[in-house]
C-alpha positions as CSV (number, residue, x, y, z in Angstrom):
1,X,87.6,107.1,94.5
2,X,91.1,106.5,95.9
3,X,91.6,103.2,97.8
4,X,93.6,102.4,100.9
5,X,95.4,99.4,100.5
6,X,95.7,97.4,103.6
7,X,96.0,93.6,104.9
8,X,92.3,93.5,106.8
9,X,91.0,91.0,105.5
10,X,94.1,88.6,105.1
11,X,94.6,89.1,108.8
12,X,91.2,88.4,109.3
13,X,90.8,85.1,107.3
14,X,94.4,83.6,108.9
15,X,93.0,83.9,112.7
16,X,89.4,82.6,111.1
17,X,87.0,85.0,111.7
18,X,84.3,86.2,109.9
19,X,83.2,89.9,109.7
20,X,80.5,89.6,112.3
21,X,83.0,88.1,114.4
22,X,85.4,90.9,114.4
23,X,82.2,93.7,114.2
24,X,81.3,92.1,117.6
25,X,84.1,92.8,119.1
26,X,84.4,95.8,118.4
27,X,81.1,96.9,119.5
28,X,79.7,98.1,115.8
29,X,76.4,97.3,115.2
30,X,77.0,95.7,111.5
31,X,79.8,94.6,109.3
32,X,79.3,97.8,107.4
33,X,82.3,99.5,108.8
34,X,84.6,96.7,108.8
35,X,83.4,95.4,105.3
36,X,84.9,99.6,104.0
37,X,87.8,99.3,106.0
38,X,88.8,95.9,104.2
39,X,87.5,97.4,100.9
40,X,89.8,100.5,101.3
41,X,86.7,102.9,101.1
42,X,87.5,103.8,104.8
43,X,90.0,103.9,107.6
44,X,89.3,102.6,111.2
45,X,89.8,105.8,113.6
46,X,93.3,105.1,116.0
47,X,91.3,103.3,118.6
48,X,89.9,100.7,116.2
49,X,93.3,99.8,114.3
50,X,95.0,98.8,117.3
51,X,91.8,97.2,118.3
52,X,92.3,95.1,115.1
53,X,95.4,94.4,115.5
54,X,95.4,93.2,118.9
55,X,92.4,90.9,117.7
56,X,95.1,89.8,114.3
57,X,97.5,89.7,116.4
58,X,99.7,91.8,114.4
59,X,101.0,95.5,114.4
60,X,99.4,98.5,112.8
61,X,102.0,98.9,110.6
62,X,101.2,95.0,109.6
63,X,97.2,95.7,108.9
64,X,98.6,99.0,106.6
65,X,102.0,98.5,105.3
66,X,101.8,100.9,101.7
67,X,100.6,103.9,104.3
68,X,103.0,103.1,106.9
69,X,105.9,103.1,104.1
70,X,104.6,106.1,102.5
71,X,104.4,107.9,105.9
72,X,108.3,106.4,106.8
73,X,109.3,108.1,103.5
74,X,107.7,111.0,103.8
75,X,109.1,111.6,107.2
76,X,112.4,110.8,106.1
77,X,112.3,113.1,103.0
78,X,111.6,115.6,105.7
79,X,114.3,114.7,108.1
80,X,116.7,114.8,105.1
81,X,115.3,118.3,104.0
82,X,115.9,119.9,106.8
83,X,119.4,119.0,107.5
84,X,120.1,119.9,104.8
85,X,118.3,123.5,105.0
86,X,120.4,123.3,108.2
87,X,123.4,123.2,107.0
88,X,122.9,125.5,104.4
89,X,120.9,128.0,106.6
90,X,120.9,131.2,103.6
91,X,118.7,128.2,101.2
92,X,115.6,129.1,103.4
93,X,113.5,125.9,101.2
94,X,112.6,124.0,104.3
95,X,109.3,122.1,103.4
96,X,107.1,121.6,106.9
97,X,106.5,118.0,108.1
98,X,103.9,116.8,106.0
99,X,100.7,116.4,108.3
100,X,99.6,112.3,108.4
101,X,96.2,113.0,107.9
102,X,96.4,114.6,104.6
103,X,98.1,111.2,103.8
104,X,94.5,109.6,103.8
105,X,93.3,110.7,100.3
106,X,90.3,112.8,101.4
107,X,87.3,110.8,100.1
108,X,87.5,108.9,103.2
């Protein structure tokens, strides 16, 4: 199973909460959720992340930096594809903007 590497639980320790803590906040009903999202084994939806990042006091990009630079290169790779299909318009190998959720590996 792929993992998603992320800075949860670094954030977590330096403003000195514990999972219940944080799970309380966030309305869940256990630390099951948050104790995956730490482990990588799961994702917080777009609600929760900047949920936990408001609570860190961070940003996003902060709580998953490896995903937010793989997504920034991605994009970028893109951006440089298609100028370059641009200016060479008979090359017609334009890849399509890679989609971010197929960035999550898909055991998540």
């Amino acid at each position: 199973m792929n993992k998603t590497t992320n800075n949860l639980r670094l954030y977590r320790n330096r403003v000195g909460l514990y999972q219940r803590e944080v799970a309380e906040a966030l309305k869940l009903d256990c630390t099951d959720r948050l104790s995956k999202w730490e482990a990588g084994h799961a994702v917080p939806n777009i609600i929760n992340l900047f949920r936990l990042a408001i609570i860190y006091k961070v940003s996003p990009r902060d709580l998953y930096p490896e995903l937010w630079q793989m997504i920034e290169s991605q994009l970028e790779e893109n951006t440089r594809t298609k100028q370059t299909a641009s200016d060479n318009p008979g090359n017609g190998t334009v890849k399509p903007i890679a989609s971010v959720p197929s960035l999550v590996p898909e055991e998540l």
